[in-house]
C-alpha positions in Angstrom: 0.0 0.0 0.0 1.0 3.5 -0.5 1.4 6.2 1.8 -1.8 7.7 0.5 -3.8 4.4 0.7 -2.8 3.7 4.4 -3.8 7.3 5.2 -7.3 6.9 3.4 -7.4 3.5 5.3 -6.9 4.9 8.5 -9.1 7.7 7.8 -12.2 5.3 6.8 -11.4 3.2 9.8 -11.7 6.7 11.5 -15.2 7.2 9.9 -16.7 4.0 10.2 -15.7 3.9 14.1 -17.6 7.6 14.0 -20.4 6.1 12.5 -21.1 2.9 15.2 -20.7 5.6 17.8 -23.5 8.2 16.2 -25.8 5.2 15.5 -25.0 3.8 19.5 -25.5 8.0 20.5 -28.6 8.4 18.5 -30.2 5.2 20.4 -29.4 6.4 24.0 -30.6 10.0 23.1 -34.1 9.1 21.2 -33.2 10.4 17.8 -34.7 8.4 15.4 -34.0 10.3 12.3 -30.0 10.6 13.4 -30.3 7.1 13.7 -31.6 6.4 10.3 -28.8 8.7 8.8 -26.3 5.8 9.8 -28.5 3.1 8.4 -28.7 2.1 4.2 -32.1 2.1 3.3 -31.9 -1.7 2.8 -29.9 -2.2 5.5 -30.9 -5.6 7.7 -31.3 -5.3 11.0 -30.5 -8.7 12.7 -31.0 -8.2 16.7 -31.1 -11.4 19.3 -34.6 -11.0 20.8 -35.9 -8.7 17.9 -37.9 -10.0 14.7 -35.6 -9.7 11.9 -36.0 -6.3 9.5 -35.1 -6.1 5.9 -35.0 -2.4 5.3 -33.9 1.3 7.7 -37.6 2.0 7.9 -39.1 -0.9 9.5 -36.3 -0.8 11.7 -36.6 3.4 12.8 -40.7 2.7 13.2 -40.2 -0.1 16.0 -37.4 1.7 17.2 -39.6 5.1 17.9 -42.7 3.3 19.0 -40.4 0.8 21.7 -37.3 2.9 22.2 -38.7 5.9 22.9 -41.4 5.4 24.9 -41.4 7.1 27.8 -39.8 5.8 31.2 -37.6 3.8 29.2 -33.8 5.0 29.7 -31.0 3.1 27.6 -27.2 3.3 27.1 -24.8 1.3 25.0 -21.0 1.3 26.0 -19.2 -0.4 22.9 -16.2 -1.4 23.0 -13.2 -3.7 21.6 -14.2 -2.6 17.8 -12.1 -4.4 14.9 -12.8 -3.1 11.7 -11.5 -5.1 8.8 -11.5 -3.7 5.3 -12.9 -6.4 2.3 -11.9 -3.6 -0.4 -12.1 0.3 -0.5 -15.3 0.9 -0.5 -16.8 -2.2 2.5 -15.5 -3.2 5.9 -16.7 -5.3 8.7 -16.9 -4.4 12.2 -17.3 -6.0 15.0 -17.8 -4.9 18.5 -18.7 -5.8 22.2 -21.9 -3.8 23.9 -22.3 -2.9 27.3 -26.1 -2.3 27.2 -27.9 -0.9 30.4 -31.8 -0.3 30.3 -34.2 1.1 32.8 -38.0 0.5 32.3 -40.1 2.3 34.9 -43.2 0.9 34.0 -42.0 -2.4 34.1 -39.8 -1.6 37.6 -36.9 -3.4 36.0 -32.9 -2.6 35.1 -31.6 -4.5 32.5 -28.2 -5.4 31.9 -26.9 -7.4 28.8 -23.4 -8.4 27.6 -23.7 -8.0 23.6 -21.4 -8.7 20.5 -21.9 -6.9 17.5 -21.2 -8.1 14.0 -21.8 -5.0 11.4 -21.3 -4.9 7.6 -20.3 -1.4 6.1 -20.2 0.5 2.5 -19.1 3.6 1.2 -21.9 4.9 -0.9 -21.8 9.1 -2.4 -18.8 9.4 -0.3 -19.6 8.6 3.0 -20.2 5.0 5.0 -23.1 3.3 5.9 -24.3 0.5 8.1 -25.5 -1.9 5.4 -25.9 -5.3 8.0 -26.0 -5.2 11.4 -26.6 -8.5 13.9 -26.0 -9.0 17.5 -26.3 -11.5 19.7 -26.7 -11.5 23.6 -23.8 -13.0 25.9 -24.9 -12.6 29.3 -27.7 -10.9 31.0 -28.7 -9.4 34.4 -32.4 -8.2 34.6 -33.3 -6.6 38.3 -36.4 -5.9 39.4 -37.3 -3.1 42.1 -40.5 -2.8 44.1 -42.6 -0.4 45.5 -40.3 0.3 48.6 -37.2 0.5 46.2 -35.7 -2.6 47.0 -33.8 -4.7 44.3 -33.9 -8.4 43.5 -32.1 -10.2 40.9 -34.9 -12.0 38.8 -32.5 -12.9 35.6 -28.5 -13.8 35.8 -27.2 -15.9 32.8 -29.1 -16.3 30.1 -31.3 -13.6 28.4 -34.9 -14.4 28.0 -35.7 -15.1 24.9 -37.4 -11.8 23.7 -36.2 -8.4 25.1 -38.7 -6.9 27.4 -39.8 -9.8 28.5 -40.9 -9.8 32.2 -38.9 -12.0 34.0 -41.9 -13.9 35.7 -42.7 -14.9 32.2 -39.1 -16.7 31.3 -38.8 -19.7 30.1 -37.3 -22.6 32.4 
C-alpha cells in the first residue's frame, strides 16, 4: 500500500468507528431520524430478541414506538471494535456492547453483555451500516419494588425476547 492508501485507510477506519458511535449515541438519546442517517435504506437489521428487519424504515418505526417510549432509559458502551477492510469501499466491524436499560413501568434494570457483528459501505462518499446482527452474551435483569428494593430475577441467560418480564421466562 501507498502512503496515500494507508492514510485513506486509517481515515475510513476513523469514519466508520464515528459512525457505530453516532448510531449507539442516536439510540441512548431518542433520535430516530440521526439514527436512520447511519443506516442504508436496505440495510438488515438482525438483533437477538428482535424480529428480523429487511429495510432502515421498518427498523426506525419499531425503534420510535419501543425505544422511545417514555420511562424507558438506555445506554450502550461499545467497546473492543475491529474493523477489517474487504476492499475500499466495505468493511466489517465487530464490537462488544455494554447495554444498560431502565424500564419504569415495568420496575426493571436490564443489563446485557452483547457482541456486534456489522457490515459497512461507502456509498456518495460517506459509509453506511448496510448489516448489522448481534447476539446476547450474558444478561442481568433486576427488578425493584414499591419500597425501592432490588432483587435479581435474571443472571445468565437472556430471555428469549427483550422486554420480557422476568416472571414470564422460560425454564
Amino acid at each position: 500500500m501507498t502512503i496515500e492508501e494507508r492514510l485513506q485507510r486509517l481515515e475510513d477506519d476513523r469514519a466508520i468507528r464515528d459512525l457505530k458511535a453516532r448510531y449507539l449515541r442516536a439510540a441512548d438519546a431518542k433520535d430516530p431520524e440521526r439514527m436512520a442517517e447511519t443506516l442504508s435504506p436496505d440495510a438488515l437489521i438482525a438483533y437477538e430478541g428482535f424480529p428480523e428487519f429487511h429495510n432502515r424504515d421498518a427498523f426506525i418505526a419499531i425503534y420510535r414506538e419501543l425505544g422511545c417510549a417514555p420511562g424507558i432509559y438506555d445506554i450502550h458502551h461499545a467497546a473492543n471494535g475491529i474493523i477489517s477492510f474487504d476492499d475500499t469501499d466495505t468493511a466489517t466491524g465487530e464490537w462488544s456492547l455494554l447495554f444498560h436499560n431502565i424500564n419504569l413501568a415495568a420496575r426493571t434494570l436490564t443489563q446485557f453483555g452483547i457482541e456486534y457483528a456489522d457490515r459497512y459501505v461507502r456509498h456518495d462518499g460517506r459509509w453506511w451500516i448496510t448489516e448489522t446482527r448481534s447476539w446476547r452474551k450474558s444478561c442481568v435483569i433486576q427488578t425493584v419494588d414499591a419500597a425501592g428494593h432490588i432483587q435479581v430475577s435474571v443472571m445468565g441467560d437472556a430471555p428469549s425476547q427483550f422486554g420480557q418480564a422476568p416472571a414470564q421466562q422460560e425454564g
